[in-house]
Kinemage of the C-alpha trace (Angstrom):
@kinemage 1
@onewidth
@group {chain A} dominant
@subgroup {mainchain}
@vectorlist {calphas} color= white
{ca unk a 1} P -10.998 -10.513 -16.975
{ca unk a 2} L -13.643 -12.305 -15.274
{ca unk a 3} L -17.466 -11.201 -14.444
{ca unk a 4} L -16.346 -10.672 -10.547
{ca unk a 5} L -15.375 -7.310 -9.193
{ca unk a 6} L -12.470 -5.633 -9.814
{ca unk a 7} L -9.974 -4.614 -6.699
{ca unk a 8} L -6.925 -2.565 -7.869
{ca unk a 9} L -4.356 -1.499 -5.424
{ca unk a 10} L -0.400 -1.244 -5.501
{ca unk a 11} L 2.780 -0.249 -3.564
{ca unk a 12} L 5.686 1.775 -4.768
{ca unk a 13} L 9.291 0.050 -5.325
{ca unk a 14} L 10.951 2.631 -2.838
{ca unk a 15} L 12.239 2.168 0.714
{ca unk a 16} L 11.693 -0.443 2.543
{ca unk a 17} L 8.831 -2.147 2.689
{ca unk a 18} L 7.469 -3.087 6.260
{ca unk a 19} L 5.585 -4.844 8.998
{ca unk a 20} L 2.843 -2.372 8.919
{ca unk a 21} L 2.521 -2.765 4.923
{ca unk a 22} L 2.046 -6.063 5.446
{ca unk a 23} L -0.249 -5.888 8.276
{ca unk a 24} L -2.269 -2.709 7.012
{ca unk a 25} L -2.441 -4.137 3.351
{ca unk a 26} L -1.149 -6.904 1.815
{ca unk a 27} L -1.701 -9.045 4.261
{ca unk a 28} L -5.710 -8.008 3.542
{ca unk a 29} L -5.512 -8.766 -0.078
{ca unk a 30} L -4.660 -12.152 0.117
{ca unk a 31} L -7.958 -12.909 1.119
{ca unk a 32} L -9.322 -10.999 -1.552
{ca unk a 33} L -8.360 -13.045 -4.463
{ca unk a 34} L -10.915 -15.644 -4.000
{ca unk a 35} L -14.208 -13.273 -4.337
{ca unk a 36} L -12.940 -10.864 -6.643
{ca unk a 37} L -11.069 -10.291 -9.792
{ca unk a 38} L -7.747 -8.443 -7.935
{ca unk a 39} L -5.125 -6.428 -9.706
{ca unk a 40} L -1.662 -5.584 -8.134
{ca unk a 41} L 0.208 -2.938 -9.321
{ca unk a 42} L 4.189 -2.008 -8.642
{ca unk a 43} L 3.774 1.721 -8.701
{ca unk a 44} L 6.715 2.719 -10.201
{ca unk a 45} L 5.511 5.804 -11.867
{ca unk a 46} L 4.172 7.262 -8.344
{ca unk a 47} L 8.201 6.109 -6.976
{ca unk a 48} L 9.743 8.840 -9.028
{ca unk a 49} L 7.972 11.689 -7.755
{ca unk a 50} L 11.197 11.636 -5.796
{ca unk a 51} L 14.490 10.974 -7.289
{ca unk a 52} L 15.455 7.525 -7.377
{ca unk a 53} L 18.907 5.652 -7.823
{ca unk a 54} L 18.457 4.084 -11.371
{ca unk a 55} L 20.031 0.653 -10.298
{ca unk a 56} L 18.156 -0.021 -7.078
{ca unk a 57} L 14.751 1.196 -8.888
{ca unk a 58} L 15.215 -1.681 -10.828
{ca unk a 59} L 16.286 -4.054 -7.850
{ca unk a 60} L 13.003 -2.399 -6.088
{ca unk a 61} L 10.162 -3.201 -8.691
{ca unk a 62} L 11.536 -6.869 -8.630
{ca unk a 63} L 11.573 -6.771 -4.731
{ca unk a 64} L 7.831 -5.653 -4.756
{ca unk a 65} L 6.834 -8.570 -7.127
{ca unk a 66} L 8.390 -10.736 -5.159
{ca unk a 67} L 6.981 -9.606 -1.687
{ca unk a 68} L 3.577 -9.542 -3.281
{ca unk a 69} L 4.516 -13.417 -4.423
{ca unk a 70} L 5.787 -14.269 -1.052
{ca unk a 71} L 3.166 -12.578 1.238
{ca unk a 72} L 0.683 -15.330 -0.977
{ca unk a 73} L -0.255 -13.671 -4.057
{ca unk a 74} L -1.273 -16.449 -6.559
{ca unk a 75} L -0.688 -14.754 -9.985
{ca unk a 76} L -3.144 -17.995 -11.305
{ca unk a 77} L -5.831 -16.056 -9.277
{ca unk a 78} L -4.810 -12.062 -9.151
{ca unk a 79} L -2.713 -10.220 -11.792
{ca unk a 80} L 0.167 -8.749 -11.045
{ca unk a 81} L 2.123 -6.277 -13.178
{ca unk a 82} L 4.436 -3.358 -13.242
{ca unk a 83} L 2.388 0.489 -14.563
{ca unk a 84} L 4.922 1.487 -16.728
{ca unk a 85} L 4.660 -1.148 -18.902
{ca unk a 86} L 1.549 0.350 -19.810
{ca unk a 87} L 1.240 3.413 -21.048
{ca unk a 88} L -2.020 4.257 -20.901
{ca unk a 89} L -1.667 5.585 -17.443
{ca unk a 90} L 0.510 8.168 -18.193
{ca unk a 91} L -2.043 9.117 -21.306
{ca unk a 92} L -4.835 9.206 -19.250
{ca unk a 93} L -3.263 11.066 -16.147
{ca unk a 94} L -2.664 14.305 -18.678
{ca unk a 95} L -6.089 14.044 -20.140
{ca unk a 96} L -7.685 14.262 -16.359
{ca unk a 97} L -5.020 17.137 -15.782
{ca unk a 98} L -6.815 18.976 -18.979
{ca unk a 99} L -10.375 18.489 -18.561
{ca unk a 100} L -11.299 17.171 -14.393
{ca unk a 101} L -8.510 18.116 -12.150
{ca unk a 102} L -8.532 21.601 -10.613
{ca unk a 103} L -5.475 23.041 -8.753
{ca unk a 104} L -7.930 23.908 -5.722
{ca unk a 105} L -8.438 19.813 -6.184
{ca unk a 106} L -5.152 19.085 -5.593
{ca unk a 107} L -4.183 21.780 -2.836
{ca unk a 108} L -6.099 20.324 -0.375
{ca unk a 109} L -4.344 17.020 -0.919
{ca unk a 110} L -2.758 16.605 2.872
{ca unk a 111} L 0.185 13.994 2.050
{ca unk a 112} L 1.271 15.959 -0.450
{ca unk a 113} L 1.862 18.999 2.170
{ca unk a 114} L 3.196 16.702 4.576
{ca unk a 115} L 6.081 15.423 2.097
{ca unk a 116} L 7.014 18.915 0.597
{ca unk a 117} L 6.515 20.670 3.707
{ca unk a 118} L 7.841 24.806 2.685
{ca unk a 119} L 10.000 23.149 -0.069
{ca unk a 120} L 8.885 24.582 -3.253
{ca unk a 121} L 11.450 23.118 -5.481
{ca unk a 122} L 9.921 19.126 -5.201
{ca unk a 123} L 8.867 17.687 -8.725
{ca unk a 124} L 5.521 18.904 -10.385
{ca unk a 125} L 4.813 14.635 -10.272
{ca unk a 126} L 4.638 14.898 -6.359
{ca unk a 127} L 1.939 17.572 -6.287
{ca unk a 128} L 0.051 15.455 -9.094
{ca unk a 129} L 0.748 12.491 -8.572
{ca unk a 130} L -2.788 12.315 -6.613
{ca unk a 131} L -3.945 12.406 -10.398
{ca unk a 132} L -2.101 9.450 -11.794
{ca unk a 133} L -3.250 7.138 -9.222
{ca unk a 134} L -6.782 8.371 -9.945
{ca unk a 135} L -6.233 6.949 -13.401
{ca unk a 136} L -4.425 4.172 -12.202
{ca unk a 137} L -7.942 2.849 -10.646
{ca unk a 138} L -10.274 4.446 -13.418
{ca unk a 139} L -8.486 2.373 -16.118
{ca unk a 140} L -9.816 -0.546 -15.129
{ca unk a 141} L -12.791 0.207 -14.336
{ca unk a 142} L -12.533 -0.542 -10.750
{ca unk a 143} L -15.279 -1.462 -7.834
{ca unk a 144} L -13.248 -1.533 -4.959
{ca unk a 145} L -10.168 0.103 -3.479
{ca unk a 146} L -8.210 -0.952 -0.145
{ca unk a 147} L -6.201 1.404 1.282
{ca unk a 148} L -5.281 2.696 4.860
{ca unk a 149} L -7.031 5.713 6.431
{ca unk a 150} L -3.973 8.388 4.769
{ca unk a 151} L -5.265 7.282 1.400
{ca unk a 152} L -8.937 7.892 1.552
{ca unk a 153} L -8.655 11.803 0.411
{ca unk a 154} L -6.607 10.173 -2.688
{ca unk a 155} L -10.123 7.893 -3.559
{ca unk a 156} L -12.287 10.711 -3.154
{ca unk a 157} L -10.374 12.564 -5.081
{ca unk a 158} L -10.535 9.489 -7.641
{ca unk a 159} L -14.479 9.654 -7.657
{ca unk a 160} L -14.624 13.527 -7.923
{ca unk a 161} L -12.888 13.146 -11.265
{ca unk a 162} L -14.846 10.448 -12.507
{ca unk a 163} L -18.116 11.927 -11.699
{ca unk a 164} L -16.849 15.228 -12.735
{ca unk a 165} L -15.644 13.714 -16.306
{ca unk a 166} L -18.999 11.618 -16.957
{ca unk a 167} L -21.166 14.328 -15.934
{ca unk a 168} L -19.336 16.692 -18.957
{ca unk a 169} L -18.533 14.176 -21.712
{ca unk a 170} L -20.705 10.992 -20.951
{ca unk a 171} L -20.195 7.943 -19.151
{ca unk a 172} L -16.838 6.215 -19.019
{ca unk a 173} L -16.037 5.499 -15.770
{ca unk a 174} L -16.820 3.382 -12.875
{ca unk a 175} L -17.192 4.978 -9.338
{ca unk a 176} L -15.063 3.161 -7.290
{ca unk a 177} L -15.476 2.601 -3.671
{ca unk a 178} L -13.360 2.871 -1.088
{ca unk a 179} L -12.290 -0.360 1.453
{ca unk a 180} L -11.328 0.469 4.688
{ca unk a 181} L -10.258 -2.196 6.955
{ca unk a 182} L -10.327 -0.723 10.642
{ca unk a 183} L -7.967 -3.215 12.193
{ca unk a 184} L -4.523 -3.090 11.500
{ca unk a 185} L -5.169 -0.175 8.958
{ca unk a 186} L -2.568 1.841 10.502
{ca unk a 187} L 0.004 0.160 12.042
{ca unk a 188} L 2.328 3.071 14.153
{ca unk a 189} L 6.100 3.285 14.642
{ca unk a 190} L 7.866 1.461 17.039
{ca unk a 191} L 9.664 4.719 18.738
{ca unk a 192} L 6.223 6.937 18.162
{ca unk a 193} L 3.119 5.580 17.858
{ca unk a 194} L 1.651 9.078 16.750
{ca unk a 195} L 3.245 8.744 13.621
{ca unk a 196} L 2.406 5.798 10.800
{ca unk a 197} L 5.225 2.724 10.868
{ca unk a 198} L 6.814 4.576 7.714
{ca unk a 199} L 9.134 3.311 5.133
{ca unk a 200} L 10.933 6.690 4.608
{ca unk a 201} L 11.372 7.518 8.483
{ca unk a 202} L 14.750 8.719 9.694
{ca unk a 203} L 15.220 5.985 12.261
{ca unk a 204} L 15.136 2.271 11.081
{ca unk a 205} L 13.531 1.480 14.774
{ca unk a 206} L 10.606 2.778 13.249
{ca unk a 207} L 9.657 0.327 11.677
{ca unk a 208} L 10.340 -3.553 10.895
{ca unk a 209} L 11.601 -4.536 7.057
{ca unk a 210} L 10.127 -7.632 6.113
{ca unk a 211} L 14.004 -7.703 4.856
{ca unk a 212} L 15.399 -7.328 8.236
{ca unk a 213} L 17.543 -9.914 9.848
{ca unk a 214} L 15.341 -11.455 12.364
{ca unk a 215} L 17.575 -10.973 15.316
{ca unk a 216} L 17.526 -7.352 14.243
{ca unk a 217} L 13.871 -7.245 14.300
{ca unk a 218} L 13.544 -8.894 18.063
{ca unk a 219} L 15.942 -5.934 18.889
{ca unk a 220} L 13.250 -3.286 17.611
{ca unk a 221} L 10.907 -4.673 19.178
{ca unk a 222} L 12.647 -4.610 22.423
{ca unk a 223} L 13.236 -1.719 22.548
{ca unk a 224} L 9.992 -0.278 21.174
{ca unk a 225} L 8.132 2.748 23.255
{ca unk a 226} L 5.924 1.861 26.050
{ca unk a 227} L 4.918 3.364 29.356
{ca unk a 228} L 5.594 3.686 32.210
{ca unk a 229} L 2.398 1.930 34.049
{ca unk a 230} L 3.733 -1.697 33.086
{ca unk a 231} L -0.037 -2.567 32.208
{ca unk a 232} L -0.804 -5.102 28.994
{ca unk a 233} L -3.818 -3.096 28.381
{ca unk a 234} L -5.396 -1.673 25.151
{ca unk a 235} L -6.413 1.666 25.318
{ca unk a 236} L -5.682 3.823 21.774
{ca unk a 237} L -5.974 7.056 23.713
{ca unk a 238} L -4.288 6.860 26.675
{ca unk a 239} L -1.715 3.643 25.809
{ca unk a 240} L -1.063 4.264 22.414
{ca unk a 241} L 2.131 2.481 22.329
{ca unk a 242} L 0.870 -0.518 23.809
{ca unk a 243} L -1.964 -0.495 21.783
{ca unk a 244} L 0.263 -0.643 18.738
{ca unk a 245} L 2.105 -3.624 19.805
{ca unk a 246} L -1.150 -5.131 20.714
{ca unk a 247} L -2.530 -4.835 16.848
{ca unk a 248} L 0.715 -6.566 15.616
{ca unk a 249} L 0.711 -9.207 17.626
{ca unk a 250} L -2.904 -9.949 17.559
{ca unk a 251} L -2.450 -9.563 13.603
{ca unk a 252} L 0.561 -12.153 13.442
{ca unk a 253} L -0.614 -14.851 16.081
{ca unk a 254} L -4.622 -14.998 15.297
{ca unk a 255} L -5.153 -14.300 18.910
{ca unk a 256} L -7.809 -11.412 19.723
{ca unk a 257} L -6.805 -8.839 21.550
{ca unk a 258} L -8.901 -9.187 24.846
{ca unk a 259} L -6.987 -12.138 24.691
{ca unk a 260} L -3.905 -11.254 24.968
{ca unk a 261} L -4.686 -8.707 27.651
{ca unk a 262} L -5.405 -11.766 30.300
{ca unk a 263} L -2.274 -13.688 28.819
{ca unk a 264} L 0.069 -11.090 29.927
{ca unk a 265} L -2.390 -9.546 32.917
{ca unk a 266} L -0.208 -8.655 35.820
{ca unk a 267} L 3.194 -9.840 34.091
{ca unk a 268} L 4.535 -6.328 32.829
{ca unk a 269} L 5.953 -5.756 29.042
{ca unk a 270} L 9.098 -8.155 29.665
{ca unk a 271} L 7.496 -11.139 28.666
{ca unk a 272} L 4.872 -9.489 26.586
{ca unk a 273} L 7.945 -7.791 24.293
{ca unk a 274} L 10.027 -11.058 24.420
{ca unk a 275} L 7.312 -13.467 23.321
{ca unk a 276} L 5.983 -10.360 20.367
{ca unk a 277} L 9.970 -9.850 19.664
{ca unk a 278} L 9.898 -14.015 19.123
{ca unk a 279} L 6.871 -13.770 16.802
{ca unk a 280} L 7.737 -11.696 14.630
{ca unk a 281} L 10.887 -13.207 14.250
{ca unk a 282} L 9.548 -16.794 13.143
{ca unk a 283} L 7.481 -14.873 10.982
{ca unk a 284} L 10.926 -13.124 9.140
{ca unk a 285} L 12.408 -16.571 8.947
{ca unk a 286} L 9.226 -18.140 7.270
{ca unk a 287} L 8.502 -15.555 5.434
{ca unk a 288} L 12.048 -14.864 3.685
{ca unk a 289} L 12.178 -18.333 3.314
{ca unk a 290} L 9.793 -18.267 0.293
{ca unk a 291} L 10.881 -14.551 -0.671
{ca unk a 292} L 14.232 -16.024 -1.418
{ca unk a 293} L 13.103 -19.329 -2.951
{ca unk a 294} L 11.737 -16.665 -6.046
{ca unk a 295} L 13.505 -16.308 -9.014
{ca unk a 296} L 14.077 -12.862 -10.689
{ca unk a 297} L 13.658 -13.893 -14.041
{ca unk a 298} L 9.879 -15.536 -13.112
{ca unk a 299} L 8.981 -12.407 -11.775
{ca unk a 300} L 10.148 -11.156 -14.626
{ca unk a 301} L 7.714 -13.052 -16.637
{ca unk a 302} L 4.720 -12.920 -14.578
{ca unk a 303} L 5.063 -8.684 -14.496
{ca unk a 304} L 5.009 -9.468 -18.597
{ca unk a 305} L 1.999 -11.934 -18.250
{ca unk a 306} L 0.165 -9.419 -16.197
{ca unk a 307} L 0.697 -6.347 -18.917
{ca unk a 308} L -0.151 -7.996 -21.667
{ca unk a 309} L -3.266 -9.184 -19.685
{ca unk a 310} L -4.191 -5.356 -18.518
{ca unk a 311} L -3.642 -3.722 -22.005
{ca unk a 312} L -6.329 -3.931 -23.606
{ca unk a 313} L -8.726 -3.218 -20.918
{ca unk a 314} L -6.379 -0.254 -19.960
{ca unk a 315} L -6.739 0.779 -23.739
{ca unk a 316} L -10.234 0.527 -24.412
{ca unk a 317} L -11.203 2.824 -21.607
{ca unk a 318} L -8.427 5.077 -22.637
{ca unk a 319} L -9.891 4.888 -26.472
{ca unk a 320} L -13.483 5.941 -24.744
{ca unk a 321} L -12.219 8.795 -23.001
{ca unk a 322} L -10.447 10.220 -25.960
{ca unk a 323} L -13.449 9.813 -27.953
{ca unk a 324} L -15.873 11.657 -25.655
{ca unk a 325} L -13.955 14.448 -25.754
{ca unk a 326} L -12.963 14.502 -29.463
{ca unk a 327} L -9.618 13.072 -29.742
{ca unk a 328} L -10.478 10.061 -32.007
């Protein structure tokens, strides 16, 4: 890898990946690439903290690859790759179990409480899985991390454990830093905009698939949640709904959102839904367009290209670690 600084981030290959991914996050990282070395991970350790259909796991890593490659991606300037192909992570996650996590650590983890709720038979990997992604960033020595607001506890956590292993065995390490991009960071769902646009919710009007149909997607939007005042106005607090649809169209059309407030002033959310239901659309069409123009078996190859590039970096910090603490 080159001299610039190192981004690492990732989605998992479960669900259905959305508008407010796109908008929160990978739309982000494609301007990234140019100013720093970025790495792109399909997470598909973190995926089977839950159980997974064997079949469309598979289908869903390639899907990920192939968003990341159709969202803009260039793998000539970022490196893409899938973490089980390197093992290291797993190796490293148990050795941060042993000697830097705490259970008191984890516990105060919120998403973790929020997915298993009073359910105490989910999977040991969903309670730790805070763990693994710590060592999914630490392996590569990593500067920078961009994530949404939900995943900040997770990169604190990150730089407890780093600190917490240096301090004890010597330096390994880098403390990475956390990149939080205020607009658009958390995109809300379409029929409650208290809630994050979530790939797991119980209603597809939730959210929009970058997958969906894009007649299907004007029809979400149509008949996403307003008000009742029929005022284009943004105002987080007391129009959060509006607000919401305000962010994504602002994100997909360029146009700020003061805007877009005197565009639609005095017209009502007719026009202002019908012309956002029309964007996003054209944005579907284009965008599937160049998902479907990718091969499996080159995503295939570039997952492969981007392993065999990580390896060795994800091995020599692994090989440092197990020194310091006496295992070589």
């Amino acid at each position: 890898m080159d001299n610039k600084k190192i981004i690492f981030s990732g989605v998992q290959p479960s669900g259905n990946i959305h508008l407010g991914n796109y908008l929160g996050a990978i739309k982000n990282w494609i301007k990234l690439q140019d100013e720093y070395q970025c790495l792109f991970c399909v997470v598909d350790y973190h995926a089977i903290t839950v159980k997974q259909d064997p079949k469309e796991l598979k289908k869903k890593i390639i899907e990920i690859a192939k968003i990341y490659l159709a969202s803009g991606i260039d793998p000539k300037k970022s490196v893409i790759f899938q973490q089980s192909q390197i093992s290291e992570h797993t190796e490293l996650t148990w050795m941060l179990n042993c000697v830097s996590a705490r259970m008191s650590d984890l516990n105060k983890m919120t998403q973790y409480k929020d997915k298993a709720g009073d359910n105490e038979n989910v999977s040991v990997g969903l309670f730790d899985y805070p763990v693994l992604m710590a060592s999914d960033i630490l392996l590569y020595q990593t500067d920078l991390v961009p994530v949404g607001e939900d995943q900040k506890q997770h990169i604190e956590l990150t730089r407890v454990l780093a600190k917490r292993f240096n301090n004890e065995y010597g330096k390994v390490f880098k403390i990475p830093e956390v990149v939080i991009k205020k607009e658009g960071a958390r995109i809300m769902g379409l029929d409650d905009a208290s809630k994050k646009m979530s790939k797991s919710a119980s209603s597809e009007f939730n959210y929009i698939a970058l997958l969906d149909d894009s007649d299907r997607a004007k029809k979400k939007i149509m008949k996403a949640v307003t008000d009742s005042e029929g005022v284009v106005k943004y105002d987080v607090k007391n129009k959060p709904e509006v607000s919401n649809l305000l962010t994504v169209y602002s994100l997909l059309s360029g146009y700020s959102v003061k805007d877009l407030e005197d565009k639609y002033k005095g017209s009502g959310y007719g026009d202002f839904k019908k012309d956002l239901a029309e964007l996003v659309a054209q944005f579907l069409i284009s965008f599937q367009e160049k998902y479907n123009n990718i091969k499996d078996e080159d995503v295939e190859k570039i997952l492969e290209k981007g392993a065999k590039e990580l390896k060795s970096v994800a091995n020599t910090t692994l090989n440092n670690a197990k020194e310091k603490i006496g295992l070589n």
